[in-house]
Legacy VTK file of the C-alpha trace (Angstrom):
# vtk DataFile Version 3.0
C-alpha trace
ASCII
DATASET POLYDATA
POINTS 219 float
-13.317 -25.974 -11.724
-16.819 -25.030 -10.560
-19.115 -22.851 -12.442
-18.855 -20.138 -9.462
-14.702 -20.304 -8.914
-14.250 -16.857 -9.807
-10.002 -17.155 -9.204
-8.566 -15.380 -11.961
-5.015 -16.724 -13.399
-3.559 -13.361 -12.858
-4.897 -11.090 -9.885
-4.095 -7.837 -9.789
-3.649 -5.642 -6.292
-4.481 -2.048 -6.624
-2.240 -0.894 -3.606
-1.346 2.530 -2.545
1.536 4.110 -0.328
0.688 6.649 2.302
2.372 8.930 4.845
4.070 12.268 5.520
5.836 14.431 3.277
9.561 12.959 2.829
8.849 9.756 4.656
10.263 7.588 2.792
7.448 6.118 0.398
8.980 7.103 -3.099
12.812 5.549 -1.697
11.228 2.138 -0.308
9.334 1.830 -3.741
12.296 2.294 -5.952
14.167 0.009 -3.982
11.218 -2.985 -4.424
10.315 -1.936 -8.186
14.516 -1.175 -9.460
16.311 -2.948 -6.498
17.963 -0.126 -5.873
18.410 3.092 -3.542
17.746 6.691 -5.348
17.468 9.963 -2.692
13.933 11.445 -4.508
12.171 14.643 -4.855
8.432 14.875 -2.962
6.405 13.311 -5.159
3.733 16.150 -6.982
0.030 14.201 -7.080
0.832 10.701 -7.503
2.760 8.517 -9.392
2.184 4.941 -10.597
3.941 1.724 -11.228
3.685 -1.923 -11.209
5.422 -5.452 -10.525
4.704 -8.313 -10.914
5.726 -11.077 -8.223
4.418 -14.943 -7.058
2.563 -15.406 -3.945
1.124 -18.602 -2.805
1.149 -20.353 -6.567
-0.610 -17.018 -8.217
0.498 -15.103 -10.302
-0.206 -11.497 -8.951
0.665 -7.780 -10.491
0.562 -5.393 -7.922
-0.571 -1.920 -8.486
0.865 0.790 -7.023
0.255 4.518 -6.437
2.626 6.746 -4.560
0.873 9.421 -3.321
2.378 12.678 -2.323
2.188 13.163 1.671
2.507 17.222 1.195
-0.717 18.539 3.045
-2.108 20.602 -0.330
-1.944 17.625 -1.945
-4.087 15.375 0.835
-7.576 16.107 -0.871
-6.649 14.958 -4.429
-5.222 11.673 -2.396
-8.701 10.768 -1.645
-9.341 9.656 -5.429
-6.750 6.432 -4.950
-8.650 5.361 -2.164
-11.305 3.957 -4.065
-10.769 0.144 -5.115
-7.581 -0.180 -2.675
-6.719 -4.010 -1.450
-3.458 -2.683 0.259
-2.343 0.372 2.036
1.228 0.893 3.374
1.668 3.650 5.981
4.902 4.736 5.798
6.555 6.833 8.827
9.901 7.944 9.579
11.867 5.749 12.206
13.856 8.853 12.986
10.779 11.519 12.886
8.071 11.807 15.468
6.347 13.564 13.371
5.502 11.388 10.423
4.336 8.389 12.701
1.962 10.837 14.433
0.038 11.112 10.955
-0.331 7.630 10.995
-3.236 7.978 12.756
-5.046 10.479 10.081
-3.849 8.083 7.580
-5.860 5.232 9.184
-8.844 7.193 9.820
-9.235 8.355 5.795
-8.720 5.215 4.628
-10.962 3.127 6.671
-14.077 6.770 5.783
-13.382 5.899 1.908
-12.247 2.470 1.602
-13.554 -0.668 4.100
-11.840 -3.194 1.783
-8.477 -1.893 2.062
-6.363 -3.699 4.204
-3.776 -1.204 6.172
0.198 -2.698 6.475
2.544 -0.202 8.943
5.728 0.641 7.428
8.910 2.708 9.438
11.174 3.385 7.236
15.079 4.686 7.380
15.994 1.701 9.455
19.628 1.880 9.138
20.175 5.478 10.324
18.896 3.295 13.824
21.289 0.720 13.091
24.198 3.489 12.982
22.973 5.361 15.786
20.292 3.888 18.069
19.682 7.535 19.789
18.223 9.044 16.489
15.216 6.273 16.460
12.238 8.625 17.740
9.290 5.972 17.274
9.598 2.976 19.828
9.406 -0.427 18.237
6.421 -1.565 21.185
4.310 2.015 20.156
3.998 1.223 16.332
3.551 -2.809 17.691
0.342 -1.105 18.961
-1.377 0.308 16.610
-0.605 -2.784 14.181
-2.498 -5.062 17.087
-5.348 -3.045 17.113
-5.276 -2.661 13.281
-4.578 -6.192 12.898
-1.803 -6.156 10.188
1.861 -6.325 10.335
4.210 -3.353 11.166
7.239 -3.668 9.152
10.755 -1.765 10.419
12.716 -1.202 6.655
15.732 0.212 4.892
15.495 1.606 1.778
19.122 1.589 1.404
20.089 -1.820 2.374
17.203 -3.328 0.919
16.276 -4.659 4.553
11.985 -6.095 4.804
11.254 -4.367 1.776
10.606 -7.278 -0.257
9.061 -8.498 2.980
6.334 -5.644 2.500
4.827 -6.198 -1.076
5.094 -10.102 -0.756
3.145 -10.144 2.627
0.363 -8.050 0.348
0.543 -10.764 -2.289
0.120 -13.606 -0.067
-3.131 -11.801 2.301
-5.117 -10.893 -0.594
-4.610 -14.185 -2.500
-5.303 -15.940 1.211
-8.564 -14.142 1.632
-8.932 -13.159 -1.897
-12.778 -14.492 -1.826
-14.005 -12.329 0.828
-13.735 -9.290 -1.784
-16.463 -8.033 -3.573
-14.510 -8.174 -7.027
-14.501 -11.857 -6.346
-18.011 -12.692 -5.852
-20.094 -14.911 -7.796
-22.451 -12.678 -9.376
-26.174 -13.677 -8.651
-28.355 -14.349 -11.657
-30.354 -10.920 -11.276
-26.893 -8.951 -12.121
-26.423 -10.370 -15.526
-28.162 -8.095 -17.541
-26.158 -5.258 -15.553
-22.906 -6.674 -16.078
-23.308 -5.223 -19.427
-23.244 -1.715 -17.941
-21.423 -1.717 -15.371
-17.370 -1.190 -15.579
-14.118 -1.295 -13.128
-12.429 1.472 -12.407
-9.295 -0.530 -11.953
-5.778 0.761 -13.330
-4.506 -1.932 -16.656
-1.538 -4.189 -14.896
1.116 -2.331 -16.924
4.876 -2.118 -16.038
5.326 1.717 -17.281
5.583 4.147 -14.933
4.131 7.716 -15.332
4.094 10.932 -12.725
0.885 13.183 -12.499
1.435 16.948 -12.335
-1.377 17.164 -10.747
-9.689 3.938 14.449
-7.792 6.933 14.859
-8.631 10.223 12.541
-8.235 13.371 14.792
LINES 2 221
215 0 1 2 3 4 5 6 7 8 9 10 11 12 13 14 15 16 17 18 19 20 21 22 23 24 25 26 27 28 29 30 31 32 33 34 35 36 37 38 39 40 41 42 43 44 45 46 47 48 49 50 51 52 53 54 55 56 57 58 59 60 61 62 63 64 65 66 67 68 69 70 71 72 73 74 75 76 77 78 79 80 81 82 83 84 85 86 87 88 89 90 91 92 93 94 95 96 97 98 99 100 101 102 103 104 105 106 107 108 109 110 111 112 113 114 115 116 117 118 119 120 121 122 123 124 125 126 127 128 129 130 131 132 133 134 135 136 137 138 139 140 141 142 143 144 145 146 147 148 149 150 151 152 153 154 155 156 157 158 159 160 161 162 163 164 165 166 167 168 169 170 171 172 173 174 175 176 177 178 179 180 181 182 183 184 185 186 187 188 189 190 191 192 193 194 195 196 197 198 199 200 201 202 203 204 205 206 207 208 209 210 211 212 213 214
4 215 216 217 218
């Protein structure tokens, strides 16, 4: 191992979820975290929890916030921008609504956050697999935006369990892929050393508790 191979044994991916009120984010969590489906409440502020998975030989704790999508809640959101590696944009397969804000979304994260890479996520799949006429966001539209963005749109089901897995591992996998083009992973030249001393992370501890907290395109 060289003196500058900064690869840690354990990375951790600060990662937060994004999107309209009730648009699935809190469901498609539970179901990757529990492995199982719960109907939720709106989240209030945020709420955090972590998992640990493999990706490419690493070990790799992922870090996630859920933020709450309601509108009065959109300037406290702001304050989990800040370190993000991941971002999934969740938007109701069913609701035009919801994948309109995708756009917003997008356009906040990439003000506050340039290392945050953005991962499309329409959720309630299986209410299209009962009924094909309730899908209100066409498959080729979201394709769109994910081209120009660059990432991967996802289509998931909360209740069957269907690409959510497929979500969080394809986070895994990108960051520990390109996990040297991030500042965190730089060699540090010799002019920072007496800084390091001062200078902390901001990042959340890799723990597996879970706690709630009471409290491009941007239009």
């Amino acid at each position: 191992m060289g003196i500058f191979d900064k690869t840690p044994t354990e990375i951790h991916i600060k990662t937060v979820m994004l999107g309209y009120c009730f648009a699935g984010k809190t469901s498609l969590l539970a179901r990757f975290i529990h492995n199982r489906f719960y109907k939720t409440e709106a989240t209030i502020g945020a709420a955090f929890v972590s998992k640990k998975i493999e990706a490419l030989g690493k070990r790799v704790t992922l870090n996630i916030w859920d933020t709450a999508g309601s509108e009065r809640y959109q300037s406290m959101t702001k304050m989990y921008y800040r370190g993000a590696r991941a971002a999934i944009l969740c938007y109701d397969l069913t609701e035009r609504t919801s994948f309109d804000k995708i756009r917003y979304w997008v356009g906040e994260l990439q003000e506050n956050e340039q290392h945050c890479r953005i991962y499309l996520c329409g959720t309630k799949k299986d209410l299209i697999d009962n009924d094909t006429r309730t899908r209100a966001v066409p498959q080729n539209e979201a394709g769109i935006i994910a081209q120009d963005l660059r990432t991967e749109h996802f289509e998931t089901s909360s209740l069957t369990g269907e690409n959510v897995e497929a979500v969080f591992q394809r986070i895994g996998e990108d960051y520990v892929r390109n996990m040297h083009s991030y500042p965190e992973n730089q060699p540090k030249q010799e002019d920072d050393t007496q800084q390091a001393f001062h200078i902390g992370k901001s990042e959340e501890k890799g723990t597996t508790s879970s706690c709630a907290l009471g409290s491009c395109f941007k239009r």
